[in-house]
FIDOBA-962393 format. One record per residue (C-alpha): residue number from 1; residue in three letters; chain; z, x negated, y negated. Coordinates in nm, 4 decimals. Example, Ala and Ser with C-alpha at 12.3 -4.5 7.8 and 13.67 -1.06 7.14 Angstrom:
<pts>
(pt 1,"Ala","A",(0.7800,-1.2300,0.4500));
(pt 2,"Ser","A",(0.7140,-1.3670,0.1060));
</pts>
This chain:
<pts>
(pt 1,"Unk","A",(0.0000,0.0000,0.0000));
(pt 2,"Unk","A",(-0.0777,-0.1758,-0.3167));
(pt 3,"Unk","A",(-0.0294,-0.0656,-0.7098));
(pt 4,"Unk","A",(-0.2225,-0.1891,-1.0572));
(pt 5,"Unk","A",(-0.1595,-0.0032,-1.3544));
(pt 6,"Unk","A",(-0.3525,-0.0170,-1.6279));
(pt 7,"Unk","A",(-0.3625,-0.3000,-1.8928));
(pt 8,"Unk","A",(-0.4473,-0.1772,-2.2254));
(pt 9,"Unk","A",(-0.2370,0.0980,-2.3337));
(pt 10,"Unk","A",(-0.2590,0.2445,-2.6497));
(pt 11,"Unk","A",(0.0109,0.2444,-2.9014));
(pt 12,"Unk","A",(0.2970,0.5302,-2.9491));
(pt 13,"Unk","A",(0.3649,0.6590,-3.3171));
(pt 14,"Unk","A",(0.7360,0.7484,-3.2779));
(pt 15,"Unk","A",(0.7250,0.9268,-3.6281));
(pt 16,"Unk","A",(0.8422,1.2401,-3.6678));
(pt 17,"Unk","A",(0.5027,1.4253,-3.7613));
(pt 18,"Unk","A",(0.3718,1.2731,-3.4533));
(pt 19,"Unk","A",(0.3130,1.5599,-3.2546));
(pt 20,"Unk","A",(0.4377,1.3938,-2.9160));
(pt 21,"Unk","A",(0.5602,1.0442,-2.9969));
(pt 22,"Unk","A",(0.3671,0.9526,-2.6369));
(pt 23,"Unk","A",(0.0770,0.7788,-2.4860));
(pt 24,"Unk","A",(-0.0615,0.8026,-2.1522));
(pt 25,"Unk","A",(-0.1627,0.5234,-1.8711));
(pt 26,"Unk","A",(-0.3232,0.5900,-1.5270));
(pt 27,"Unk","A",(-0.1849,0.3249,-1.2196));
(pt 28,"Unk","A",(-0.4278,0.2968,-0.8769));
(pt 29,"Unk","A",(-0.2251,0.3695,-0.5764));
(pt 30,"Unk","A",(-0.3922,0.2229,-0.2725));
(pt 31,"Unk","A",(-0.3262,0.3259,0.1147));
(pt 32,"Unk","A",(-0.5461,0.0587,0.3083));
(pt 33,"Unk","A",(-0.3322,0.1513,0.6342));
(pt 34,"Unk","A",(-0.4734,0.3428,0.9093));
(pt 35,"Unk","A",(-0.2008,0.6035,0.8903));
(pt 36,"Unk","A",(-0.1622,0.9065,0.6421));
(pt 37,"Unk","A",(0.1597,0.7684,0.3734));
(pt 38,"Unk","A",(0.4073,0.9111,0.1492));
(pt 39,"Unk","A",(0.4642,0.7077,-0.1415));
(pt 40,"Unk","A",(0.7906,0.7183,-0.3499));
(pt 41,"Unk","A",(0.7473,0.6425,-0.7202));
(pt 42,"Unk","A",(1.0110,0.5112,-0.9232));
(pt 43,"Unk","A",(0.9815,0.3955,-1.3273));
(pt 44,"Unk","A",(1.1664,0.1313,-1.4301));
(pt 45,"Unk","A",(1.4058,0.0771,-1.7621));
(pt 46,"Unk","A",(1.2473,0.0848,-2.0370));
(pt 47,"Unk","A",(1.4068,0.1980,-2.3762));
(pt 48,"Unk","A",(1.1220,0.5040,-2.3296));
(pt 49,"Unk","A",(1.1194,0.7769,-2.1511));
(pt 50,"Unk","A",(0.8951,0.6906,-1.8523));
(pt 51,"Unk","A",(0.7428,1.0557,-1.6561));
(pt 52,"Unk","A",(0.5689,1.0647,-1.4107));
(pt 53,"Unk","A",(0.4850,1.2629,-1.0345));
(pt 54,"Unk","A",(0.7877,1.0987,-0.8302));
(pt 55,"Unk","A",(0.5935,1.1515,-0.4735));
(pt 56,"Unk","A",(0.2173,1.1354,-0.3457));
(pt 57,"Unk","A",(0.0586,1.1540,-0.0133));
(pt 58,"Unk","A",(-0.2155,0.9468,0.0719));
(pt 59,"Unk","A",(-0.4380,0.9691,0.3993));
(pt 60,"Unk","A",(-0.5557,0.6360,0.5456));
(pt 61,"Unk","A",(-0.7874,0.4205,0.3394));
(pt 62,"Unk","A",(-0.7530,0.6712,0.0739));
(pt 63,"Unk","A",(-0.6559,0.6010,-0.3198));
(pt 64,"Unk","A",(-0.5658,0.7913,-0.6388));
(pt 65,"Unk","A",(-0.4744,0.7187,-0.9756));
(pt 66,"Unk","A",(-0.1662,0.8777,-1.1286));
(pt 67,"Unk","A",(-0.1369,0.9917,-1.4689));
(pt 68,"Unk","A",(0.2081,0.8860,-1.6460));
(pt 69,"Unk","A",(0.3027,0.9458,-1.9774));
(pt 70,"Unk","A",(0.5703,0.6910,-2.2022));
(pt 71,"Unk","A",(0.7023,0.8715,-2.4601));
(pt 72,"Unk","A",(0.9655,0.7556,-2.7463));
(pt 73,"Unk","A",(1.2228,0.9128,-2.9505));
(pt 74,"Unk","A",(1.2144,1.0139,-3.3412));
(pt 75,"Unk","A",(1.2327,0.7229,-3.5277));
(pt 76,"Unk","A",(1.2375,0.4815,-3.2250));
(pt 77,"Unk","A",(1.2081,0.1316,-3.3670));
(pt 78,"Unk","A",(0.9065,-0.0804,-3.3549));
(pt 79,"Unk","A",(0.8088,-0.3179,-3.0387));
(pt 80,"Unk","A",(0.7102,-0.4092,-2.7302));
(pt 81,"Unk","A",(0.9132,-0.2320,-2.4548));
(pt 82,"Unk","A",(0.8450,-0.4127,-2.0781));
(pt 83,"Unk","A",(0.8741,-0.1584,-1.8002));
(pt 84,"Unk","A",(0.7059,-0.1276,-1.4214));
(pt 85,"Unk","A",(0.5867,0.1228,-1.1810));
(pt 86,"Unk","A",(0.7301,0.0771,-0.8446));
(pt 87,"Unk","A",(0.5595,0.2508,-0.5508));
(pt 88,"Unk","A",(0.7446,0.2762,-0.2118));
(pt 89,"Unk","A",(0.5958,0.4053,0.1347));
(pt 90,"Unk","A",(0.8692,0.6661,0.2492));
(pt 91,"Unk","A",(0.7019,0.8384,0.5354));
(pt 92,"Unk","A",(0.4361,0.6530,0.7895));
(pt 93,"Unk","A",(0.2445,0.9324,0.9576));
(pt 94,"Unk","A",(0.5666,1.1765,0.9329));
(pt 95,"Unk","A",(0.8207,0.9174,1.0088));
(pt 96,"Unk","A",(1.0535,0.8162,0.7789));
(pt 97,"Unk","A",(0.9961,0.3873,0.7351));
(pt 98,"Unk","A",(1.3760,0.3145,0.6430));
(pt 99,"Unk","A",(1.5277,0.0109,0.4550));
(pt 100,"Unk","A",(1.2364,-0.1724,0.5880));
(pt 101,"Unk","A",(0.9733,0.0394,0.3748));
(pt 102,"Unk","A",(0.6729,-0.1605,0.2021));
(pt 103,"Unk","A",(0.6493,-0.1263,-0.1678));
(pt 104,"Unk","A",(0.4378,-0.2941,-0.4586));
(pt 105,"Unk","A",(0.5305,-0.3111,-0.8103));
(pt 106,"Unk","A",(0.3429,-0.3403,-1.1510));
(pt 107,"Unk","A",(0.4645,-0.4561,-1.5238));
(pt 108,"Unk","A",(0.3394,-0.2626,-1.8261));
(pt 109,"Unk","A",(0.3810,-0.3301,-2.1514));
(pt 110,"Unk","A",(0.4738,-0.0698,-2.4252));
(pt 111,"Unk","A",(0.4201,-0.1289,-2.8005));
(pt 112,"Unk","A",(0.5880,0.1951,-3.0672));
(pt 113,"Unk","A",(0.3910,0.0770,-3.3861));
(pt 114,"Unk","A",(0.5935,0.0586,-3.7302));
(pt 115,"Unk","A",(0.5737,0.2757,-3.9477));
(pt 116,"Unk","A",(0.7142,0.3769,-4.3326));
(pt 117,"Unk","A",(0.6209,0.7012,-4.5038));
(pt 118,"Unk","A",(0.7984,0.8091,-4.8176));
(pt 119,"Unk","A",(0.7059,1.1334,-5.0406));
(pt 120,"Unk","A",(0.8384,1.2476,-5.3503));
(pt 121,"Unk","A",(1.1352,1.5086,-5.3278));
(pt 122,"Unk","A",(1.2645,1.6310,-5.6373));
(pt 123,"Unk","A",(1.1167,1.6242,-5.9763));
(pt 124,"Unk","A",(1.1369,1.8287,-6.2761));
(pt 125,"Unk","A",(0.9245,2.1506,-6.3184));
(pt 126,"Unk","A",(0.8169,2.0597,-6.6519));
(pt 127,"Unk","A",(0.8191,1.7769,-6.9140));
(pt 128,"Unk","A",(0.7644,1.7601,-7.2673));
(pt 129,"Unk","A",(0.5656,1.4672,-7.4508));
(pt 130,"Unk","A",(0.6247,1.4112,-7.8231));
(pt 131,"Unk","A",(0.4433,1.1595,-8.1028));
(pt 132,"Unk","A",(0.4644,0.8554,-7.8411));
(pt 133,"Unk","A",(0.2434,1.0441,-7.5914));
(pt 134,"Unk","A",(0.5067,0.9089,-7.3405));
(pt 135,"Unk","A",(0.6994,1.0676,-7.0409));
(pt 136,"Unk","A",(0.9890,0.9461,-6.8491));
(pt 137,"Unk","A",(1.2089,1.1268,-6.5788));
(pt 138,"Unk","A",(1.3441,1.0784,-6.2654));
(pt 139,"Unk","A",(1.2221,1.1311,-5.8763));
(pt 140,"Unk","A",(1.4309,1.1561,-5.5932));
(pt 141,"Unk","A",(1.2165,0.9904,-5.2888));
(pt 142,"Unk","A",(1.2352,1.1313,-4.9193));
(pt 143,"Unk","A",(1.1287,0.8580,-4.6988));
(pt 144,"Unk","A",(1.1045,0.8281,-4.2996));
(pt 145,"Unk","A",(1.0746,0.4910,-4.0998));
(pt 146,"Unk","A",(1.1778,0.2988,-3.8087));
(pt 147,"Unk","A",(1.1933,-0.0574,-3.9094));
(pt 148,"Unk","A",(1.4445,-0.1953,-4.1857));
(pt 149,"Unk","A",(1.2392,-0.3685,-4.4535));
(pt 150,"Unk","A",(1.1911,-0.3747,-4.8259));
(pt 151,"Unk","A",(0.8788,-0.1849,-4.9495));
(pt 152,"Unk","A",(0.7475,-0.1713,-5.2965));
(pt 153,"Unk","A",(0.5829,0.1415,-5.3808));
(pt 154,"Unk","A",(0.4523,0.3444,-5.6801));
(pt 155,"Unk","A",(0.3851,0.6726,-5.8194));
(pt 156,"Unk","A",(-0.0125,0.7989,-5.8368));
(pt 157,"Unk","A",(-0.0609,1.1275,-6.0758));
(pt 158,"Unk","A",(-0.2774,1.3491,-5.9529));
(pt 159,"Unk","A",(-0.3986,1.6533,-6.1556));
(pt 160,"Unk","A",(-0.2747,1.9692,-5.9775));
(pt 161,"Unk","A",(-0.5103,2.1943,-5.8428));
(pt 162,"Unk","A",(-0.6693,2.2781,-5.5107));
(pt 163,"Unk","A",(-0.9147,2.0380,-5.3948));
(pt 164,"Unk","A",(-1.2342,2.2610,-5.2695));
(pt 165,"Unk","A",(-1.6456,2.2344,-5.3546));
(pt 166,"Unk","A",(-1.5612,2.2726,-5.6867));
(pt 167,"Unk","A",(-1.3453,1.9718,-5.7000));
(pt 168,"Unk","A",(-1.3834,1.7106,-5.4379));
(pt 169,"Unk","A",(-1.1410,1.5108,-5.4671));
(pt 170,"Unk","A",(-0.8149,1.4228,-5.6181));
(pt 171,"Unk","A",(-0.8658,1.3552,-6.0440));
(pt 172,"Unk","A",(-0.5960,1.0595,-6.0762));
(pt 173,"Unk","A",(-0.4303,1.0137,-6.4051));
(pt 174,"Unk","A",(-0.5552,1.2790,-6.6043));
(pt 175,"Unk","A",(-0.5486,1.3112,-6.9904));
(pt 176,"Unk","A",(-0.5664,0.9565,-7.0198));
(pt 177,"Unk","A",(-0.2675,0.8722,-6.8572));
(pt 178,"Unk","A",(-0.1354,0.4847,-6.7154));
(pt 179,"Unk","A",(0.1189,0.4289,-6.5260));
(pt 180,"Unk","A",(0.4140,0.2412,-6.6939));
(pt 181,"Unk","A",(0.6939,0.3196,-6.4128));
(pt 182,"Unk","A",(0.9767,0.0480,-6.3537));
(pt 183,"Unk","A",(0.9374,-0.1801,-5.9837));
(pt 184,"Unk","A",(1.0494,0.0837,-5.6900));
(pt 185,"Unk","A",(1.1590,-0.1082,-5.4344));
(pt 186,"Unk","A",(1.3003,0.0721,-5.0840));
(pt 187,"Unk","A",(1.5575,-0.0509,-4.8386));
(pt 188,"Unk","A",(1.4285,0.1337,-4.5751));
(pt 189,"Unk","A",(1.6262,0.2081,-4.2771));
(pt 190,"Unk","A",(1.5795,0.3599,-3.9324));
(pt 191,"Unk","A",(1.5326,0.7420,-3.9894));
(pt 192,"Unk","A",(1.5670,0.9215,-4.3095));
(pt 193,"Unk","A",(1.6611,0.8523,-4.6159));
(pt 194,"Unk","A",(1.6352,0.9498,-5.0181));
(pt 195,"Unk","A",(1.6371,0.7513,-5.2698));
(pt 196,"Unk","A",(1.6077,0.7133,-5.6681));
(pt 197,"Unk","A",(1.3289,0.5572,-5.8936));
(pt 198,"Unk","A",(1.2065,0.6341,-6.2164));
(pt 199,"Unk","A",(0.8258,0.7868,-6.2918));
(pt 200,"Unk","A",(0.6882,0.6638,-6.6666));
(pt 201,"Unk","A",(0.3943,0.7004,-6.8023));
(pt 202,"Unk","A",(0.2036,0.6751,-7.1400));
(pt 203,"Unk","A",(-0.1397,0.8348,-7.2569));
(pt 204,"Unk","A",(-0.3311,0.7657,-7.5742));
(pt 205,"Unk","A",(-0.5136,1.1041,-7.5903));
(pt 206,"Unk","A",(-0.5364,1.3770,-7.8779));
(pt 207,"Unk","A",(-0.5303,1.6495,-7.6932));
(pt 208,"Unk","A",(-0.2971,1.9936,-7.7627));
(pt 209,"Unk","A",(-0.3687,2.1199,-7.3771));
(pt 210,"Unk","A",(-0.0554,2.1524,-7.1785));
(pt 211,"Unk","A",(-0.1926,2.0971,-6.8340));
(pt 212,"Unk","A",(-0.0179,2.0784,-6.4793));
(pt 213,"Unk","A",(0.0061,1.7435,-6.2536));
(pt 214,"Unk","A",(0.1929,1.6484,-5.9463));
(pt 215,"Unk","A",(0.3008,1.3216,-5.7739));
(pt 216,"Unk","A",(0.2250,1.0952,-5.4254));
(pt 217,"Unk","A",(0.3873,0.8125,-5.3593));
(pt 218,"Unk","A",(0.1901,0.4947,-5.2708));
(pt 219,"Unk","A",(0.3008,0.2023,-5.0493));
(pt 220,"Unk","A",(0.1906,-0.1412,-5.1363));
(pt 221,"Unk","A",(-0.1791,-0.2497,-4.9259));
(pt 222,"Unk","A",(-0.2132,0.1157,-4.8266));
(pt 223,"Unk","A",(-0.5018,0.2959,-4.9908));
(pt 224,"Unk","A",(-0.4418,0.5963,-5.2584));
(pt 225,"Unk","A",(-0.2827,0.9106,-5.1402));
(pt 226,"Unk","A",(-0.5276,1.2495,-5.1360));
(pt 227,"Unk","A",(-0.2866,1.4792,-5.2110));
(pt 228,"Unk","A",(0.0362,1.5235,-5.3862));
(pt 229,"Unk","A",(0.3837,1.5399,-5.2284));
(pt 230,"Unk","A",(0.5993,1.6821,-5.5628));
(pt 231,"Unk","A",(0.5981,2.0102,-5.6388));
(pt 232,"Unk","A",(0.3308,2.1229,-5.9656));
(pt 233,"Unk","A",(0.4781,1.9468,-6.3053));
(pt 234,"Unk","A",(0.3769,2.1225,-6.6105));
(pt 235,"Unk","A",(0.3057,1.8477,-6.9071));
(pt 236,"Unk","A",(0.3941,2.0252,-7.2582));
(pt 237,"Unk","A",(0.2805,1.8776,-7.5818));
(pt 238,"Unk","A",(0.5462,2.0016,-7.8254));
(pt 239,"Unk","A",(0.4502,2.0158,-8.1908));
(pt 240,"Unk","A",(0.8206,1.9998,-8.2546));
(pt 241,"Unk","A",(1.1723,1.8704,-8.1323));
(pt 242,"Unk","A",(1.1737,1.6130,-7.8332));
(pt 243,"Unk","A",(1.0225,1.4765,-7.5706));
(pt 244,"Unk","A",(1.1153,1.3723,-7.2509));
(pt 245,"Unk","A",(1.1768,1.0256,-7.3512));
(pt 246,"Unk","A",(1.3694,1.1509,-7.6898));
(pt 247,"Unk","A",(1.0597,1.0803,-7.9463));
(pt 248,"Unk","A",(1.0260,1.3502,-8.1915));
(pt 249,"Unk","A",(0.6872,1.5594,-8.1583));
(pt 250,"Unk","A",(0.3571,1.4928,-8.3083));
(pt 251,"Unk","A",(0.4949,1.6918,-8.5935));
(pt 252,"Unk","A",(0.6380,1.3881,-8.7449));
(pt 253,"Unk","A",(0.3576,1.2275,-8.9541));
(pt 254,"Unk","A",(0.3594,1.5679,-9.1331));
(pt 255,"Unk","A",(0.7022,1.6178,-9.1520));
(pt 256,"Unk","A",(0.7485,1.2576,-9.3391));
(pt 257,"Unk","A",(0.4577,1.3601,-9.6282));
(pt 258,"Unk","A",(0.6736,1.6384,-9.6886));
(pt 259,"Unk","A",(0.9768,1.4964,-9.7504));
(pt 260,"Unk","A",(0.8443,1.2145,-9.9525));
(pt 261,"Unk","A",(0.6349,1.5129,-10.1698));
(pt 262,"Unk","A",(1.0185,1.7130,-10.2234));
(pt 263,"Unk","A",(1.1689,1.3654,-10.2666));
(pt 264,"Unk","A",(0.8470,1.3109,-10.5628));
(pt 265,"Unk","A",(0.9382,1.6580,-10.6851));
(pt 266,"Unk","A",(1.3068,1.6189,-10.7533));
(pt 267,"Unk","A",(1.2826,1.2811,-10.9043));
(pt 268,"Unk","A",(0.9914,1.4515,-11.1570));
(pt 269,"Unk","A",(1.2452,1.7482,-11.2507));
(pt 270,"Unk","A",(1.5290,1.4998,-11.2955));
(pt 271,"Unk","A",(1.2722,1.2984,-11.5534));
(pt 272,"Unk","A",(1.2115,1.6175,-11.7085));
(pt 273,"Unk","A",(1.5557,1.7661,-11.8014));
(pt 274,"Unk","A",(1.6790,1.3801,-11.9334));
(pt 275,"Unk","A",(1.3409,1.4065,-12.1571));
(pt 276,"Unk","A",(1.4630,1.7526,-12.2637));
</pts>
């Protein structure tokens, strides 16, 4: 009785939107005996969850392959995981073979990739932007992994809207927008875990539109999100009071000239009641 299993198995994604955290490897079980044989199999330790069928017949000269799957747990951290496939010959023609049974055993290797993900969790449902054309507030960041590392990652604005024929893709930065948010760097740790960063951004544009975005979060090498993870932000572009970063509102220029021009006015009545 002889065993191979196969040698390239793919990867397992042991995230949590993973929809079964598994991959799946066939092994050749062999009977080159002249006798009809039960075979036993057993699944070594592994860190993984090994499953598989735990008994096959197999008439003489006869073979099959056996699907087994290796699956991991939520968040199970990244690496190789050695394991083996032990097959055992129970029964010889109906008769049980004893402690004397043949058997044949094959390694496997296991890799659970890394992974990081991390989305944006709470933000504020609108912001007001002033003279400075600036906004500032702060984002509360969800993120999943299963490795402990530092990642740097940054915000991407996206304007909010649903991405159909119309519009193809995601507009980033609208209204003239750049990004001028402080470093975000992550501890990440196995599983979940929030944490705090600050979104900035500046724009040099005219426009009196109010206009809704929303926010993705973007890891450092990985390419731009497509859509947003924040719930819709509406931007506001007050005439008066603040903004979000405390500026007055674009009110100000015109709110000087008038205080110089009641300033000019008193200082011409006071000249006129001394020349009286």
């Amino acid at each position: 009785m002889n065993i191979e299993c196969d040698d390239n198995i793919d990867s397992i994604d042991s995230s949590p939107v993973h929809p079964t955290r598994s991959t799946y490897f066939g092994c050749l079980v062999e009977n080159p005996s002249s006798f009809t044989e039960e075979i036993e199999l057993q699944y070594g330790e592994s860190g993984l969850d090994i499953i598989g069928p735990t008994t096959i017949v197999l008439g003489p000269g006869n073979s099959d392959t056996v699907l087994i799957q290796a699956r991991a747990t939520i968040h199970k951290e990244d690496g190789e995981y050695e394991s083996s496939v032990t097959a055992i010959v129970n029964r010889v023609a109906g008769v049980q073979t004893g402690v004397l049974a043949p058997s044949d055993s094959d390694d496997i290797s296991l890799t659970v990739d890394p992974y990081t993900a991390c989305d944006v969790y709470d933000t504020p449902e609108s912001v007001e932007i002033g003279a400075d054309r600036r906004m500032e507030f702060d984002v509360v960041l969800d993120c999943s992994s299963n490795e402990g590392i530092v990642v740097t990652t940054r915000f991407v604005m996206i304007e909010y809207g649903e991405i159909g024929s119309q519009n193809p893709g995601p507009a980033y930065w609208p209204d003239g927008f750049d990004d001028e948010s402080p470093s975000c760097e992550i501890q990440t740790t196995i599983g979940f875990s929030t944490h705090d960063c600050t979104f900035a951004a500046s724009s040099d544009s005219s426009s009196l539109s109010s206009f809704d975005i929303c926010l993705a979060m973007q890891i450092d090498g990985e390419d731009p999100p497509v859509f947003c993870s924040s719930n819709p932000i509406n931007v506001q572009k007050s005439l008066i009071g603040f903004s979000s970063t405390g500026s007055l509102g674009i009110l100000v220029p015109i709110l000087a000239l008038v205080v110089i021009a009641l300033a000019s006015l008193v200082l011409w009545r006071r000249a006129r009641t001394n020349a009286d």
